[in-house]
C-alpha positions in Angstrom: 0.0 0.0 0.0 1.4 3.2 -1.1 1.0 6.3 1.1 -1.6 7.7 0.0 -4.0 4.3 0.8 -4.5 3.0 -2.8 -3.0 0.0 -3.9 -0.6 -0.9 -6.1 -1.9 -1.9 -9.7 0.3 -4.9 -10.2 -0.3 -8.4 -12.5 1.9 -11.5 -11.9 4.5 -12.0 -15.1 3.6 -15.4 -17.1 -0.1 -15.1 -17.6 -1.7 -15.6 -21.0 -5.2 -15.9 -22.7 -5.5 -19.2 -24.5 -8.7 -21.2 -25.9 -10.3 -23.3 -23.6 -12.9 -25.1 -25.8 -16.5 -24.8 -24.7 -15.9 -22.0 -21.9 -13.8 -19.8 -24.9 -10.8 -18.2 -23.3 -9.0 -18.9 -19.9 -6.3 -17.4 -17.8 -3.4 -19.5 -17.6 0.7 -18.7 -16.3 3.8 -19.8 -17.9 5.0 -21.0 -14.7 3.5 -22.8 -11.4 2.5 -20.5 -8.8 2.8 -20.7 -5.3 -0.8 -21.0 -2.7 -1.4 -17.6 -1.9 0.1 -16.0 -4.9 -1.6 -12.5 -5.7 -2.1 -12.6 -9.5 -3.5 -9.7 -10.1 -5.0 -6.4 -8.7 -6.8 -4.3 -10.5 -9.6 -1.6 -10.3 -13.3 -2.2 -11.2 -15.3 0.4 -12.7 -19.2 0.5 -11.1 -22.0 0.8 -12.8 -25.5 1.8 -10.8 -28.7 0.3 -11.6 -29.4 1.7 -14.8 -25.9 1.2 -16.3 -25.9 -2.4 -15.0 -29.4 -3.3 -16.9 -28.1 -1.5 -20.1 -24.8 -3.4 -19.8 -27.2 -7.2 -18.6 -28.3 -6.6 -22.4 -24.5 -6.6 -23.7 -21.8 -8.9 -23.9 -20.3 -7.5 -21.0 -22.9 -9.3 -18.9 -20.0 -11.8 -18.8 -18.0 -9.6 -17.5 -19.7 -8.2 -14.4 -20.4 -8.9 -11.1 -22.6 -8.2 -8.5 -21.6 -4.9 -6.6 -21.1 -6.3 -2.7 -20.9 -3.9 0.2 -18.9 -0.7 -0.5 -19.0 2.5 1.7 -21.8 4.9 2.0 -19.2 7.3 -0.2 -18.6 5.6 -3.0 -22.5 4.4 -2.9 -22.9 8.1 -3.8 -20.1 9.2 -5.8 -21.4 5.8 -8.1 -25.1 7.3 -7.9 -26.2 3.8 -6.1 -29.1 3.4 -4.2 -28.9 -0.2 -4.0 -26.2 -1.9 -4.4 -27.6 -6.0 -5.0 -29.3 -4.0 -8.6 -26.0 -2.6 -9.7 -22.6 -4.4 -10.6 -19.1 -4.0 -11.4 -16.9 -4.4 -14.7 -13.7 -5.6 -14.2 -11.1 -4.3 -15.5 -8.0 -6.8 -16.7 -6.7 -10.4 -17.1 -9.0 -11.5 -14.1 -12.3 -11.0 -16.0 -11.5 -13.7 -18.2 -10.9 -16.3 -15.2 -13.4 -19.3 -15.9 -16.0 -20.7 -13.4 -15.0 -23.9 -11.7 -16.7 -25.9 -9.0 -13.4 -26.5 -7.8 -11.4 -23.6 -8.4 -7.6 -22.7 -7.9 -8.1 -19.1 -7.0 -10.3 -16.4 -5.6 -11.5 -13.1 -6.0 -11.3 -10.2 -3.1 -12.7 -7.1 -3.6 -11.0 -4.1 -1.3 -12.4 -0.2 -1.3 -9.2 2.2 -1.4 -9.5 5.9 -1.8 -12.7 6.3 -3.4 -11.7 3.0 -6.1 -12.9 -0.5 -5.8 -10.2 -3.1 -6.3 -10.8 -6.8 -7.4 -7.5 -8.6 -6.1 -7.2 -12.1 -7.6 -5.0 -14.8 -5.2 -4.3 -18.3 -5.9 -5.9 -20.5 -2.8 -3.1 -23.6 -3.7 -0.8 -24.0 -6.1 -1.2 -23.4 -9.5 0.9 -25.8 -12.0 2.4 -24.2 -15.3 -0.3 -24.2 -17.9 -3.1 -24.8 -15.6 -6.6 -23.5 -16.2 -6.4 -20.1 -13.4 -10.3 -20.6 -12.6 -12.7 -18.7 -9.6 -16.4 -19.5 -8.7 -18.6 -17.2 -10.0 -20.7 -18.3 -7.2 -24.3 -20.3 -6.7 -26.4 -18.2 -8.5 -24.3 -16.9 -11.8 -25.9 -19.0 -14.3 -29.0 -18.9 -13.3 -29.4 -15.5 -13.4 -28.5 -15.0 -17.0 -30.7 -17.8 -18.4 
């Protein structure tokens, strides 16, 4: 953390896109990596209510995720008035993460300064060439059939 309380915008060397069949593109890293790796930390841009059923219509619907708790001041600064009706886009290598029932790393989301931060970590280790996946959670596919 620098001194001004943001964080540091930082992405582990190694990763890469690559085809993974049915799910389309995955995140995967030239090299193993170690249980409790931080792969990546990035910001997420949030969209209010209105945004977030304009962008539901999109391809970016893949691409979003439910806006969790966040400070009364960024509520406002985002025009929110609830938060479970908006989302956020993600900005970086960790929006193309797959789902997995099983995965091999998770998402954090941190509030800094007036930015929201989606910090991806790996939970064990990660062998080179291996499928970088999160859980999307109970609910994700449901809600977009």
């Amino acid at each position: 953390m620098s001194k001004n309380n943001t964080l540091k915008l930082d992405r582990k060397k190694g990763l890469y896109l690559r085809k993974t069949g049915a799910k389309g593109r995955g995140v995967y890293c030239t090299h193993s990596i170690a249980a409790g790796e931080v792969l990546e930390v990035t910001p997420a841009i949030i969209l209010n209510e209105a945004a977030t059923r304009h962008v539901d219509k999109t391809v970016l619907v893949n691409y979003t995720f439910i806006t969790g708790k966040i400070s009364r001041s960024l509520r406002r600064s985002a025009c929110l008035k609830r938060t479970g009706l908006s989302s956020s886009l993600v900005m970086g290598i960790a929006s193309f993460c797959n789902h997995s029932e099983n995965p091999n790393a998770e998402v954090e989301w941190e509030e800094r300064n007036g930015t929201l931060y989606y910090i991806l970590t790996a939970t064990r280790r990660i062998p080179k060439n291996t499928e970088i996946c999160t859980t999307y959670g109970a609910t994700w596919f449901d809600d977009r059939n």
